[in-house]
KEMARKE-913189 format. One line per 10 residues: their letters; for each residue x, z negated, y negated of C-alpha. Coordinates in steps of 0.1 Angstrom, whole numbers, plus 5000, padded with zeros to 4 digits. Example, Ala and Ser with C-alpha at 12.3 -4.5 7.8 and 13.67 -1.06 7.14 Angstrom:
as = 5123:4922:5045; 5137:4929:5011
This chain:
xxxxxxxxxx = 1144:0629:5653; 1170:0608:5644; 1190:0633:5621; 1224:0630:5642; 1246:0639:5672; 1242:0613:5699; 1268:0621:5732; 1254:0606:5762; 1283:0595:5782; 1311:0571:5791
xxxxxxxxxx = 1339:0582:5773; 1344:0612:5744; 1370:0624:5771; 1364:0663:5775; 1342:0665:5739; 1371:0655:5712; 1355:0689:5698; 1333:0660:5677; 1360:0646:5663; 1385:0679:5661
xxxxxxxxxx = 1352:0694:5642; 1348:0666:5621; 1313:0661:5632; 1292:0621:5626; 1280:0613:5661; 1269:0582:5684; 1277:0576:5720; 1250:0556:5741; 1271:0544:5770; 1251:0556:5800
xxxxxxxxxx = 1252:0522:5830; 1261:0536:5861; 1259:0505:5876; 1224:0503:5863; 1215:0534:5876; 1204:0539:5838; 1208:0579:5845; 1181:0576:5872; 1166:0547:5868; 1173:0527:5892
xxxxxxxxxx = 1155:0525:5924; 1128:0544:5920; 1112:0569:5942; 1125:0605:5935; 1084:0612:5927; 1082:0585:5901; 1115:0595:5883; 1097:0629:5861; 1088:0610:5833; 1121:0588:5830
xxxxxxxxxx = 1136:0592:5793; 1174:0605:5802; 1160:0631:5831; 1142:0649:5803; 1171:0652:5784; 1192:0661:5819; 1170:0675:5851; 1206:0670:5871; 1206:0632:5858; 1244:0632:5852
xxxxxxxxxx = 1264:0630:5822; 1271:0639:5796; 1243:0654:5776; 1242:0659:5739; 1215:0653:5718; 1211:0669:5683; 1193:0653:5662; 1200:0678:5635; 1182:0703:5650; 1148:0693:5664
xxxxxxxxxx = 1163:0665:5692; 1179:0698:5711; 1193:0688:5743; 1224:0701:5759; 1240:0692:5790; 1270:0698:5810; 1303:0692:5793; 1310:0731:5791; 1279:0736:5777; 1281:0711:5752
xxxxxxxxxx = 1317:0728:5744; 1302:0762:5735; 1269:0749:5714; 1286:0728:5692; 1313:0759:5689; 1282:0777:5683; 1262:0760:5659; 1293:0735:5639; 1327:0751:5641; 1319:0776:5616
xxxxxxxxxx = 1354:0780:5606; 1363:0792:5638; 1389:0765:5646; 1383:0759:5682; 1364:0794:5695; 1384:0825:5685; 1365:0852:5665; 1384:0872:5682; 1363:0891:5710; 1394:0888:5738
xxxxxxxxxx = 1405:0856:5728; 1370:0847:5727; 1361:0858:5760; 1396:0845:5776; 1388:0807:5758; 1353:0806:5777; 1367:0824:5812; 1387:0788:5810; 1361:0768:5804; 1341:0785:5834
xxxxxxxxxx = 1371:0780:5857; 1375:0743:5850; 1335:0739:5853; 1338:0753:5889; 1375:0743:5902; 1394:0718:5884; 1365:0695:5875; 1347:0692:5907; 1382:0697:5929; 1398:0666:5913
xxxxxxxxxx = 1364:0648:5911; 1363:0650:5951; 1398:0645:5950; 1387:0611:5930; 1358:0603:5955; 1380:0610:5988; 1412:0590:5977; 1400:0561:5955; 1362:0558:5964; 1349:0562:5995
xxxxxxxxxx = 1343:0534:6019; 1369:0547:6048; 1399:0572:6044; 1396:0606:6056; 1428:0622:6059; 1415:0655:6058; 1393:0651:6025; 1421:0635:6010; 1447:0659:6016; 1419:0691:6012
xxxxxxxxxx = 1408:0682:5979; 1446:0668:5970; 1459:0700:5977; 1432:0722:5961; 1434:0702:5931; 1473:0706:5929; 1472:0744:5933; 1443:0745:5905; 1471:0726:5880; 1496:0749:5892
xxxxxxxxxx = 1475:0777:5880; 1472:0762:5842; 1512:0761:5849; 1516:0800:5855; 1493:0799:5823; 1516:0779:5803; 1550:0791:5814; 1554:0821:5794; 1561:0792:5767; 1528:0790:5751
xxxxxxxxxx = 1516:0763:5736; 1479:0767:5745; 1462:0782:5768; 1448:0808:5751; 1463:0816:5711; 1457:0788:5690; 1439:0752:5703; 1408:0759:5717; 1384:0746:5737; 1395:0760:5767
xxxxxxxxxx = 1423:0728:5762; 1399:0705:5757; 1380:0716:5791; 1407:0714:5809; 1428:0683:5792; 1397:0661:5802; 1405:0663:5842; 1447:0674:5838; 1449:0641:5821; 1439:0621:5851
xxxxxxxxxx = 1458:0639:5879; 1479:0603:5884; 1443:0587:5893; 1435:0612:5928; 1474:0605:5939; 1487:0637:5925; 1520:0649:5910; 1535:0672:5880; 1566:0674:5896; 1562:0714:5899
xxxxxxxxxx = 1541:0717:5867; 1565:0709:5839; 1547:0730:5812; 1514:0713:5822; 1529:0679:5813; 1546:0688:5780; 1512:0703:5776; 1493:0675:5782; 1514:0649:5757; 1508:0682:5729
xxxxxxxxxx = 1478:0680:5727; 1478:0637:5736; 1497:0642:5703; 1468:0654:5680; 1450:0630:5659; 1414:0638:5669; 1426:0637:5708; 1437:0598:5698; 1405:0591:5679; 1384:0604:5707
xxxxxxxxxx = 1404:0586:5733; 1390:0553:5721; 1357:0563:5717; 1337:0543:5730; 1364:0518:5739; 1401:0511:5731; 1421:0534:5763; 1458:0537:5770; 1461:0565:5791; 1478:0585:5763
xxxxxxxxxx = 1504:0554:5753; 1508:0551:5790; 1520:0587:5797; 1491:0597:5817; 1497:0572:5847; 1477:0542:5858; 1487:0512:5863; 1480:0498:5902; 1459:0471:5883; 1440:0491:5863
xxxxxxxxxx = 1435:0516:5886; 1424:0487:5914; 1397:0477:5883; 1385:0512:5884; 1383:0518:5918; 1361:0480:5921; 1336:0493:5891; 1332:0528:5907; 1327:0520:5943; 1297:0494:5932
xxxxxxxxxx = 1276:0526:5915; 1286:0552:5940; 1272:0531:5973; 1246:0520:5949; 1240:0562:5942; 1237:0570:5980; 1208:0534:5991; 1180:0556:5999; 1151:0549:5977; 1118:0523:5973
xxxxx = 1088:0541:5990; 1061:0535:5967; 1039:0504:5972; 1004:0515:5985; 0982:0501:5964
């Protein structure tokens, strides 16, 4: 047991709940170009043992480990969100006591577990990643992606600042994929509140801290847009891993 928080991940994008919470933690920078999630090439069969599906059975990330409290294991950003709520925001700060508000914070989480994460992240796949374009993937998941920001903007439009009470982790859920709707081709041109939304909370200290976490980013400074170079960077890195993902795997040697 190594007495401490350790977020396996890429980035802190989606948990600045460590650093809004004040929490000490690590982050291991998982390899996807390694396959260090599933390591590697091996056989499904030979792939029970390996360290990080122990922690994660889905071998994704990211996955928390707390070292504070017997090596517990958590996975799934949403998840993560509502332990450390649980067991380190004893103050309250980012989970309501509030039964209603309570309940409202996590039906946001949910929602942006099930639609705005995984719509923009096939948004992501169809328009940046995958080896030929589909028109059809690109504009399905383009368009289900835009109506899901348009619902945070009927959210936001009675003038709220959040979107539920006070900051909460329902924000940070759904900051950590609003953020990037530049990246899948999309637009805020009908979602004004979810803009000035997004530089509010791109505004808060912790939000900046967390931003850099494991390395120095921009897409705050930069107002949320990516640069064609950047972008063209991203897109080179990601497609190696993903066609990497989807080789079938090594038989086993027979011995």
């Amino acid at each position: 047991m190594s007495g401490e928080l350790t977020l396996h991940a890429q980035r802190l994008e989606g948990l600045h709940h460590l650093e809004e919470l004040g929490l000490t933690y690590k982050v291991h920078t998982i390899s996807f170009a390694a396959m260090e999630q599933k390591e590697g090439k091996l056989p499904q069969a030979l792939m029970s043992d390996h360290w990080f599906l122990k922690l994660n059975p889905n071998g994704r990330i990211p996955t928390l480990v707390d070292g504070r409290r017997n090596d517990f294991a958590v996975f799934e950003s949403g998840a993560i969100l509502l332990y450390l709520a649980e067991h380190y925001d004893h103050e309250h700060k980012l989970l309501s006591e509030d039964p209603n508000l309570r309940s409202q914070a996590i039906q946001w989480v949910m929602w942006q577990m099930g639609g705005l994460g995984p719509m923009m992240g096939q948004a992501n796949h169809f328009y940046r990643y995958a080896p030929e374009k589909i028109p059809y993937g690109i504009k399905r998941y383009q368009d289900e992606s835009t109506r899901l920001l348009q619902v945070l903007e009927r959210q936001l439009s009675d003038g709220r600042e959040y979107l539920v009470g006070d900051y909460s982790i329902a924000d940070i859920a759904c900051f950590s994929w609003a953020a990037f709707y530049d990246y899948p081709g999309l637009s805020l041109e009908t979602c004004p509140h979810v803009e000035k939304w997004l530089h509010r909370i791109g505004a808060r200290p912790a939000v900046r801290r967390g931003a850099n976490v494991p390395t120095p980013s921009t897409l705050i400074e930069d107002n949320f847009k990516f640069a064609s170079a950047k972008a063209d960077e991203m897109v080179k890195e990601g497609q190696k891993w993903i066609q990497q993902s989807v080789k079938p795997a090594e038989a086993k040697p027979s011995s």
